[in-house]
FIBA-849600 format. One record per residue (C-alpha): x, y, z; residue number from 1. Coordinates in nm, 2 decimals, decimal comma. Layout:
BEGIN
px;py;pz;num
X;Y;Z;NUM
...
***
This chain:
BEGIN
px;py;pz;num
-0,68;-2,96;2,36;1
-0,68;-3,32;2,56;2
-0,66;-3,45;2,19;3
-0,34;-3,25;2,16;4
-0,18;-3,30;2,48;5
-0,23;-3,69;2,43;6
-0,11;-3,68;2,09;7
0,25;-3,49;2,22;8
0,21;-3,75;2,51;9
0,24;-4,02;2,27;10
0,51;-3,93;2,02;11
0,69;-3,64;2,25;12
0,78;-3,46;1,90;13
1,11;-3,23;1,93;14
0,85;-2,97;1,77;15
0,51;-2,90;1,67;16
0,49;-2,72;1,35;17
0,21;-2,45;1,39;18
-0,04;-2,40;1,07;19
-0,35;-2,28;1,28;20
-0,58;-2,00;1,12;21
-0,81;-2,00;1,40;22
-0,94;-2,24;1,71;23
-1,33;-2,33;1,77;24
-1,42;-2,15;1,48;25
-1,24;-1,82;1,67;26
-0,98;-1,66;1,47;27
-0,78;-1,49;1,82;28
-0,82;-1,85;1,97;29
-0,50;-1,98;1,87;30
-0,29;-1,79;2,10;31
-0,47;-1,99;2,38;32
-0,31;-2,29;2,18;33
-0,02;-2,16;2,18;34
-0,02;-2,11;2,53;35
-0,11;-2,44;2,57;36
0,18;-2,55;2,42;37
0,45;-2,33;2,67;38
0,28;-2,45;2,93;39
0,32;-2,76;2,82;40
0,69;-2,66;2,74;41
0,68;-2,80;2,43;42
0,85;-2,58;2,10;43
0,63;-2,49;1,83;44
0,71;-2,29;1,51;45
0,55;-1,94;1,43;46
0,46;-1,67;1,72;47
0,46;-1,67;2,04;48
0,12;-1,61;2,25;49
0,19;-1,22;2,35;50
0,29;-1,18;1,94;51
0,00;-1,32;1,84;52
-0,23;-1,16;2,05;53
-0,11;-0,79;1,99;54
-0,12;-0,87;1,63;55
-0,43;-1,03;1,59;56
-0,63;-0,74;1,76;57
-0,53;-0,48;1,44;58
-0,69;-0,20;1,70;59
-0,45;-0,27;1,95;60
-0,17;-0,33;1,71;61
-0,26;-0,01;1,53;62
-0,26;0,15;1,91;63
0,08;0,03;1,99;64
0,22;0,13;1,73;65
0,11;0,49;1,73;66
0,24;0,52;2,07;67
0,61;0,37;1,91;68
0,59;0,64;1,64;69
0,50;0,48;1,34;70
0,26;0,61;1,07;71
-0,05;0,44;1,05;72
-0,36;0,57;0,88;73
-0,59;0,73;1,07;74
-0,83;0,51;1,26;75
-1,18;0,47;1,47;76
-1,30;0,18;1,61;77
-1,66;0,09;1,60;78
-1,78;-0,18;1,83;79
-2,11;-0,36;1,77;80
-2,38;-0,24;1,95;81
-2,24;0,12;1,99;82
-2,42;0,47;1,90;83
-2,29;0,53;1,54;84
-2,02;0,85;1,58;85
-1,81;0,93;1,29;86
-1,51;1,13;1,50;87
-1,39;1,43;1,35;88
-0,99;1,33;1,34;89
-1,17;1,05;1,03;90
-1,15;1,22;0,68;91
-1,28;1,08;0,38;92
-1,27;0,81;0,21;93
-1,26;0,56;0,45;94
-1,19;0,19;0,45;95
-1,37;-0,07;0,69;96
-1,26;-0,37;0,80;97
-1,30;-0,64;1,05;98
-1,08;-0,55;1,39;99
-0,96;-0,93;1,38;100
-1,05;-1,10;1,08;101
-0,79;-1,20;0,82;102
-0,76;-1,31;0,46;103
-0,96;-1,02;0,30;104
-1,25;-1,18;0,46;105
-1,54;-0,92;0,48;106
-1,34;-0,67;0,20;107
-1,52;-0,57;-0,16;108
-1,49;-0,25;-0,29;109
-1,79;-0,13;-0,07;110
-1,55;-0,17;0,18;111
-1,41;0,24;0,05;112
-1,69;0,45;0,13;113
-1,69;0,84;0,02;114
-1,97;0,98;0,29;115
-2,14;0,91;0,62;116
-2,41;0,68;0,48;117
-2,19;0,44;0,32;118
-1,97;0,44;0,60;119
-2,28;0,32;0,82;120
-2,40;0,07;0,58;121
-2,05;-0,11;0,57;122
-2,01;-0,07;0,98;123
-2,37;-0,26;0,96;124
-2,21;-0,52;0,74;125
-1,94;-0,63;0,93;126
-2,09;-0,62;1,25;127
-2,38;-0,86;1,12;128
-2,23;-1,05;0,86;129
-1,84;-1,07;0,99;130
-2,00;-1,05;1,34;131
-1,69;-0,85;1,48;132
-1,63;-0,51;1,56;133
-1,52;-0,31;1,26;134
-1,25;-0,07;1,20;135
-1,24;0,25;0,99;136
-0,92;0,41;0,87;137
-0,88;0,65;0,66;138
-0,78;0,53;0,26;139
-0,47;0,58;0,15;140
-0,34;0,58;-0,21;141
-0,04;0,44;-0,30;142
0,13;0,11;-0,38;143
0,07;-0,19;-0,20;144
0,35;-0,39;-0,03;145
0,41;-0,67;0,21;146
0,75;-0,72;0,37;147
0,83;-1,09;0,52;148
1,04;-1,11;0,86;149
1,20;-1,40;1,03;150
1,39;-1,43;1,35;151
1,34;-1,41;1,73;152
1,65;-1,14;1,86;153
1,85;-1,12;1,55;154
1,59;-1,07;1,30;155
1,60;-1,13;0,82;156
1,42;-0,94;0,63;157
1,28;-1,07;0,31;158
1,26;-0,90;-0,02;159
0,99;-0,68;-0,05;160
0,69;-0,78;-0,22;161
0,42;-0,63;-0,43;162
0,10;-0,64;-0,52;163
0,03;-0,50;-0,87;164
-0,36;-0,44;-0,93;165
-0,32;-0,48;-1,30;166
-0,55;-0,32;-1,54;167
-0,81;-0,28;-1,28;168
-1,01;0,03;-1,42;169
-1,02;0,35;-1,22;170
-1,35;0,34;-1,10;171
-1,25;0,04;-0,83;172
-1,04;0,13;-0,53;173
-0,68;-0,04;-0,59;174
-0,75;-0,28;-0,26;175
-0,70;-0,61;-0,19;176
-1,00;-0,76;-0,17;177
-1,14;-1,12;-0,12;178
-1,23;-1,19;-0,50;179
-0,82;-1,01;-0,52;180
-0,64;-1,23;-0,33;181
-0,84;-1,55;-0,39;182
-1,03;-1,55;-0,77;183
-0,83;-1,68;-1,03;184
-1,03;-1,63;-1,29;185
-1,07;-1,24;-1,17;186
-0,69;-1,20;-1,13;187
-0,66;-1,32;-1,50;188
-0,93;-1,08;-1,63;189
-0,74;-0,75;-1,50;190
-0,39;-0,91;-1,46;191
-0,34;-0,87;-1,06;192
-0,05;-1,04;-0,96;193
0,20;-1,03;-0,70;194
0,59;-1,04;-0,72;195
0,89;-0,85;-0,57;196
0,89;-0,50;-0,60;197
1,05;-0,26;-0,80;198
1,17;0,08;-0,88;199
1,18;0,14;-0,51;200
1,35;0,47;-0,36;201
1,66;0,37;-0,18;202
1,51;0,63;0,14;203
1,14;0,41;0,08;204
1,31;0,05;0,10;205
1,53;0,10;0,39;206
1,24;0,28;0,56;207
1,02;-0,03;0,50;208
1,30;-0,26;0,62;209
1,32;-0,03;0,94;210
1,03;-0,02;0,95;211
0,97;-0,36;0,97;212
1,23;-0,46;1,22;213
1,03;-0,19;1,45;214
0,70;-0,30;1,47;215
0,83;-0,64;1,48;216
0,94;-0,56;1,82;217
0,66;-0,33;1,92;218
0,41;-0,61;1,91;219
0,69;-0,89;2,09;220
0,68;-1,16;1,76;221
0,88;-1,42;1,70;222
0,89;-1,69;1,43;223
0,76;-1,51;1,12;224
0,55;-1,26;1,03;225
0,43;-1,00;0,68;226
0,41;-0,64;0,72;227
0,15;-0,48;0,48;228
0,23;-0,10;0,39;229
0,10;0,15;0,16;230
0,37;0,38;0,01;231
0,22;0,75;-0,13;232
0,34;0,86;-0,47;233
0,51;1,15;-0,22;234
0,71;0,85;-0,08;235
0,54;0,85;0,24;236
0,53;0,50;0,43;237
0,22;0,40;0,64;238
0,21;0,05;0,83;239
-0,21;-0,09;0,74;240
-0,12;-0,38;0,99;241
0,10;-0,68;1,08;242
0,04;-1,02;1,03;243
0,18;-1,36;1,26;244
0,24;-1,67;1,11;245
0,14;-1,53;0,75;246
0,00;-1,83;0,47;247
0,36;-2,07;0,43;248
0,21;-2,22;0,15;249
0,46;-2,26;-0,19;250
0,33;-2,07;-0,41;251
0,21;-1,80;-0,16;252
0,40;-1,39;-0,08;253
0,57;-1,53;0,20;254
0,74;-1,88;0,06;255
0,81;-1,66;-0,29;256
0,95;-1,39;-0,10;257
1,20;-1,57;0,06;258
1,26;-1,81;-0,25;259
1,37;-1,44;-0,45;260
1,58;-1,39;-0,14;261
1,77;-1,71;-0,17;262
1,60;-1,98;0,02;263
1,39;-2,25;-0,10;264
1,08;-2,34;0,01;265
1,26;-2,69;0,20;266
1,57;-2,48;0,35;267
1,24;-2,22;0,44;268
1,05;-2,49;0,65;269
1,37;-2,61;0,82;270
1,47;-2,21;0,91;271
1,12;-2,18;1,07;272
1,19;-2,51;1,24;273
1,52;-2,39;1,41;274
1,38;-2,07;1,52;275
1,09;-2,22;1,73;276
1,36;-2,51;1,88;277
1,55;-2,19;1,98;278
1,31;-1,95;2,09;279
1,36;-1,87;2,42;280
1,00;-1,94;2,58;281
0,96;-1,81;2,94;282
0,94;-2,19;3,06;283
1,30;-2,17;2,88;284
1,41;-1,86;3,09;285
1,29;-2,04;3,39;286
1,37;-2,41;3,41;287
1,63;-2,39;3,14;288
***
């Protein structure tokens, strides 16, 4: 942080343009940066620090937005150290993740389990091998999709993406996992790709645009964020979590999402750029 602070010392930069993942090897550090940065009263682009921190934390996220009324799978968290309890509300199969961990890190198709055993086994793994505490919601088929928002008040939504898991054969759970999202040569093999969704029920897409808006403004973002929903062959729309200050990179959802929605990658930077210049930080509200 001095390294920062001497840095916007030096060139006193209208902006900083925000690409942290993580801070001292901490993935729920970088809201303390960004902290840093108001206190500093200096604009940045992405989310601000109470965004990021609801989101980050997908048990709290998940918490809040049960309380605003929006479906969300099913969900137990279990913290490292704690007497193994599978809760009764929990119906198989289940799906474990890391509470705070991003990127698919710590997900393989062990990550589905079918019984109590498995379920234990993968707890194990991502308390000792993620080293966070894990979470365990209950699976839910269905297609998967990722919806891109921008804005502070007034708020875009971005076409809706999918993910299409290709010729993956039945015996794998249709999930995004690490070698999904990030193996090349695997997404060749069973031709996964993602791209804008279609076919979707005019009641589906304007719940996931609602949708989207909502929890948006449950968790207090700002900048830019990605929704990620399952959608039930009955139509049903469940919210798996919300992500601040998703990948920007070209040829990544987000950047695609809003090039099939009529903005280049170039006119996408600058947008992001404006929002953070006019995002009204509580330095802002204060001291003007």
């Amino acid at each position: 942080l001095t390294e920062l602070r001497s840095a916007i010392a030096e060139w006193q930069p209208d902006i900083v343009f925000n690409l942290l993942e993580e801070f001292d090897g901490i993935v729920t550090y970088d809201q303390h940066v960004v902290a840093f940065l108001e206190l500093m009263r200096q604009p940045y682009t992405g989310c601000n620090p109470r965004g990021l921190l609801l989101s980050r934390d997908k048990s709290l996220s998940k918490q809040l937005l049960a309380f605003h009324r929006i479906a969300t799978p099913q969900f137990a968290v279990f913290p490292r150290g704690a007497h193994f309890h599978v809760p009764r509300k929990l119906r198989f199969p289940l799906f474990v993740k890391s509470t705070v961990e991003d990127a698919s890190l710590g997900i393989a198709q062990a990550s589905v389990v079918e019984d109590a055993a498995r379920l234990r086994e993968r707890i194990e793994f991502v308390h000792e091998q993620v080293k966070t505490d894990a979470l365990v919601e209950e699976y839910i088929e269905g297609r998967e999709l990722y919806v891109g928002v921008m804005g502070n008040e007034r708020l875009t939504r971005l076409p809706v993406w999918e993910m299409v898991f290709g010729s993956m054969p039945d015996s794998l759970a249709a999930i995004a996992t690490r070698k999904v999202k990030w193996d090349k040569r695997y997404q060749a093999k069973y031709g996964i790709t993602t791209h804008a969704a279609t076919d979707l029920p005019p009641q589906v897409l304007a719940a996931l645009d609602r949708l989207s808006r909502r929890i948006y403004r449950a968790l207090g973002m700002s900048g830019y964020a990605r929704m990620d929903f399952r959608v039930t062959a009955q139509g049903q729309v469940y919210v798996l979590e919300a992500n601040a200050n998703p990948n920007l990179e070209s040829a990544e959802d987000f950047a695609e999402s809003a090039r099939a929605g009529g903005l280049g990658y170039g006119e996408l930077l600058e947008r992001l750029m404006d929002l953070g210049l006019k995002y009204r930080a509580q330095w802002r509200a204060t001291y003007g």
